[in-house]
N, C-alpha and C positions, 0 to 999 in steps of 0.2 A: 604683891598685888600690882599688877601692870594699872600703871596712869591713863586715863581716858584724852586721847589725842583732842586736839579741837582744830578746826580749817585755820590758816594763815589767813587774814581780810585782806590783804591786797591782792592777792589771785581773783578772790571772791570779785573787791571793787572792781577789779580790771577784767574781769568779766561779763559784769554787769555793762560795764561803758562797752565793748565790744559786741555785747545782746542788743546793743539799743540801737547801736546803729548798723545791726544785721536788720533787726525788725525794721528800718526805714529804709531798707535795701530791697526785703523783702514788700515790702509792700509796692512801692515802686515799679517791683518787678509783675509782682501779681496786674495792676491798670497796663500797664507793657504787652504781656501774654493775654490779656482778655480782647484788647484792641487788633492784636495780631491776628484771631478767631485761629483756624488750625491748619496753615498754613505750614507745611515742611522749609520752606525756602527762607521761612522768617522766624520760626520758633526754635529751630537746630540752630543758628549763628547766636541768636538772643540765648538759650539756654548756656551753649559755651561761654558768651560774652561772661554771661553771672556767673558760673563755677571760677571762671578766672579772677572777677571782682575781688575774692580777697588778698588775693598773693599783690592787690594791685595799694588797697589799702591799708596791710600789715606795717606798714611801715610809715608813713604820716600820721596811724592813730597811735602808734607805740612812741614818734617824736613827738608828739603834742600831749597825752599823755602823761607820757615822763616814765611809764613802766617799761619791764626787761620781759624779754622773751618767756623768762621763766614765770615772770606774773598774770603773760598773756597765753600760757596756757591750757587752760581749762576755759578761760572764753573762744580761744581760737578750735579748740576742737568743738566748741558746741556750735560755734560759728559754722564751721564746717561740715555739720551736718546740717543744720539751716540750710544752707547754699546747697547741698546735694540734695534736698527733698525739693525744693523748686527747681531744680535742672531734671529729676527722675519726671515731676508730677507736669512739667512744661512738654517733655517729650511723649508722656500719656495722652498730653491734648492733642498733640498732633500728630498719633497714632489711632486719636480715637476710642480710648483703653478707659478713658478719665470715667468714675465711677457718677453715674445718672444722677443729675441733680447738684451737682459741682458747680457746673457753670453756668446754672441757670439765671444767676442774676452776676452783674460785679460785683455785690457785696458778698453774697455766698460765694463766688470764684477768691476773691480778695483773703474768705476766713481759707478756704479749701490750701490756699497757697501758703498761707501762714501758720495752719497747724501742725503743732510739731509731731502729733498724733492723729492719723487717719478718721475724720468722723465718719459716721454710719450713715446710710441713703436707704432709702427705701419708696418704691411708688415713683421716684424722683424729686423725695424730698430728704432733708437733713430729719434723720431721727431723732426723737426728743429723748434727754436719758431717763430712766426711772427713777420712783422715789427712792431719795438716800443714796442712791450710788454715790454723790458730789461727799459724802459725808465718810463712807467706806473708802473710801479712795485718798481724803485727809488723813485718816488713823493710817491707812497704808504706808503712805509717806514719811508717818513719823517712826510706823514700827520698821520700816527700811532706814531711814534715817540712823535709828539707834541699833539696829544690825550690823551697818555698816561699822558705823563707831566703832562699837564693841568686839568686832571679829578683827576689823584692824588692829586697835589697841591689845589684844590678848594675842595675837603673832608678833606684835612690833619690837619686843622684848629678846624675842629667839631672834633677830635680823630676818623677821618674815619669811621666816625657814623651821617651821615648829617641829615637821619629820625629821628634819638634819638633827636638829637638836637634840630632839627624844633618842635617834639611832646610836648619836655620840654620846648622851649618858648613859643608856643601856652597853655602852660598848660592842654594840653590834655591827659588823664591817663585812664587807664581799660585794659580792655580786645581788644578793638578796638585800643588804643595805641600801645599795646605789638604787636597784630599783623601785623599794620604798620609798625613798626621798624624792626620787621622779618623782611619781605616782604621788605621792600626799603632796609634796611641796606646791604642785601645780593645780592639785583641786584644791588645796584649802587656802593658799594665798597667794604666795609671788616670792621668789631667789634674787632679790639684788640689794648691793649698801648705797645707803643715801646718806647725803648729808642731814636732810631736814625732812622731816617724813611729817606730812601736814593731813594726817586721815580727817575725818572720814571721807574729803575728797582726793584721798591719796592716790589711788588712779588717776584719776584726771592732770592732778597738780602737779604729778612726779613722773606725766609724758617723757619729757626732755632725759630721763634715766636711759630710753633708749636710744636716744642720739649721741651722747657722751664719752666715748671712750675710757674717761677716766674710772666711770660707773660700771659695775655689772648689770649682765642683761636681764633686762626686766620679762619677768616670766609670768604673767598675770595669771593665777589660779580662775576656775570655772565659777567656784563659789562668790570670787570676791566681782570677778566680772559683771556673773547676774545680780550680785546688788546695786552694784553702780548704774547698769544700763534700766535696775529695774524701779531705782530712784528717779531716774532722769525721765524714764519713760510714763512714771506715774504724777510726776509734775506736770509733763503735757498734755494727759490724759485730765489733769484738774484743772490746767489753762482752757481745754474744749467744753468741761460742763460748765463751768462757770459761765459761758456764754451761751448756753442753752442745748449742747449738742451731744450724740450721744458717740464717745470714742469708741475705738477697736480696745483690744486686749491688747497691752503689752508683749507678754507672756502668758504662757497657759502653765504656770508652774513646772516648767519642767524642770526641776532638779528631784521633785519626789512623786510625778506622778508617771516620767517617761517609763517605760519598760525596755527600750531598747535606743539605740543611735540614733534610728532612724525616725521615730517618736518624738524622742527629741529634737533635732535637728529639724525638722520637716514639721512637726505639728504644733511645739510648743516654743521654742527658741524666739527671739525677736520678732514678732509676727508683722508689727511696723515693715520692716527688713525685707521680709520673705514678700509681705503683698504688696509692697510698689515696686520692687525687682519683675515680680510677674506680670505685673500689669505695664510695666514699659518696659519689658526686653523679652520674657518668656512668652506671654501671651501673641505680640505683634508677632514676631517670629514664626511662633508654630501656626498662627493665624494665615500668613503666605507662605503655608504648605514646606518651611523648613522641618527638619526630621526632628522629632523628640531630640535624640541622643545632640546634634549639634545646637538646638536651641537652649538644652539644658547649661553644654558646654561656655556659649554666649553669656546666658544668666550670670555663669558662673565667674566669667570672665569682666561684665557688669559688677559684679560683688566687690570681687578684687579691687579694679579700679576703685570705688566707691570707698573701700578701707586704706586701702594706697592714698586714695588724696584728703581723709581725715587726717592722717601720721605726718603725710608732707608738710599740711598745710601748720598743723600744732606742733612741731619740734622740727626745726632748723637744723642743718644738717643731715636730717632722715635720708638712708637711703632707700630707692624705690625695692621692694620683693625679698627687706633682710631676713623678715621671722617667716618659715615655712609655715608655724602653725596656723598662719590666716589660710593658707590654701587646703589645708586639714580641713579647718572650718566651712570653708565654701562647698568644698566636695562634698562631705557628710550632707550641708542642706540641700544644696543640687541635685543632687545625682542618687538621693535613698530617700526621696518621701513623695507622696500622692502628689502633691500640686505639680510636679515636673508633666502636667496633660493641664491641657486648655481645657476651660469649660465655660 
């Protein structure tokens, strides 16, 4: 019977102290960008200023602190996303893209900036969510929570290779072998040895496995992916009703409801993701009369950057463009689903 993993607490703490002093970053930034109004000449240097902001502070919070690179982990990459939704949502304002009702007051701008989940507008106001959503969305996070757990903890056993595993006790080998173990190893979990495997925020916490050389490469399965992002995105999603507002979908289910790629990638994948990439790169774009096909291209190019400077930012040593499958990724959402047209 495989042991049920539990998170290491100094990643945890040292995340925590790293969240807290994103949110006073981010807030800061939010009274910043609202006094600017939407100005190109002062929101483009201001939004760079902030994406650079943590490569500027990684290192006095980690001396003072007292934590390693490997314990600032999982707050550096959620930092990192922080920092990239106010550089995507600052260039929205001064493209004019920002969703009606945003910035109608500083305080509404201020939540707009700080959510880590897109809230809902309508008329040009913030939608209120309905009843019990706030309540559906706790259960969610616990039955993701304990998904996560559970699916780590029952590969952890095989070295996070349960197809390798099964193929070599059956004694199955070739070319039909190898391509099994592709194929399952990478939808159901991840190919690499760790020293300390800290599920169920093993993702996050065992970033630094691709910077290493000593480590094998970290191969993140589809399955284990969507739990982690669908954890993280349902906790934001409970930071925004709790304050009265009605969020977007994470996800639209798509591991069991896609029918095809492009279904997936395009209608249900990260939906976070796909609507503020459109709204500050795809939409401005095709708006001054740039062609679908090079706009999509641009998006796509946005994307990139945006997963490039999560990795840089959370594992030292990264190099920029190592794993081809992020441009797998972008392509598929780019280039094969409806939103690639303005509307």
């Amino acid at each position: 019977m495989p042991s049920l993993l539990l998170p290491d607490a100094q990643p945890i703490l040292t995340a925590l102290a790293i969240l807290a002093l994103t949110a006073a970053c981010r807030f800061g930034f939010a009274v910043v960008t609202r006094l600017l109004g939407t100005s190109k000449r002062l929101l483009w240097p201001a939004a760079g200023a902030m994406a650079s902001l943590p490569f500027v502070l990684r290192e006095p919070l980690l001396a003072w602190w007292g934590g390693t690179y490997a314990d600032a982990q999982l707050g550096s990459f959620l930092a990192a996303t922080a920092f990239a939704w106010c550089f995507f949502r600052a260039i929205e304002r001064s493209v004019g893209t920002t969703p009606v009702g945003a910035a109608a007051s500083l305080a509404e701008w201020i939540f707009y900036m700080s959510a880590d989940v897109d809230p809902r507008y309508g008329d040009g106001r913030p939608l209120r969510p309905p009843p019990g959503k706030l309540q559906s969305q706790l259960a969610k996070l616990c039955a993701t929570y304990a998904a996560t757990a559970a699916f780590v903890s029952a590969i952890e056993p095989f070295g996070f290779r349960p197809t390798a595993a099964v193929c070599e006790a059956c004694g199955v080998s070739g070319p039909l072998a190898a391509a099994l173990v592709r194929v399952g190893d990478n939808l159901s979990g991840a190919a690499f040895r760790s020293s300390a495997a800290s599920a169920p925020l093993l993702l996050a916490s065992q970033l630094g496995a691709l910077a290493e050389p000593s480590r094998n490469l970290l191969s993140a399965g589809t399955v284990l992916i969507y739990l982690f992002l669908s954890l993280l995105l349902t906790l934001g999603s409970i930071l925004v009703l709790a304050q009265g507002h009605d969020p977007i979908d994470g996800f639209d289910n798509p591991v069991f409801k896609s029918c095809s790629p492009r279904e997936f990638w395009g209608r249900r994948w990260n939906l976070q993701v796909n609507a503020m990439l459109k709204r500050s790169c795809y939409k401005p774009l095709a708006g001054a009369g740039l062609a679908a096909p090079l706009a999509t291209l641009a998006t796509f190019g946005a994307s990139a950057g945006f997963h490039e400077y999560q990795f840089a930012l959370s594992m030292p040593g990264y190099r920029p463009a190592r794993y081809p499958y992020r441009c797998h990724y972008c392509c598929y959402r780019y280039s094969h689903h409806h939103h690639c047209h303005p509307c």
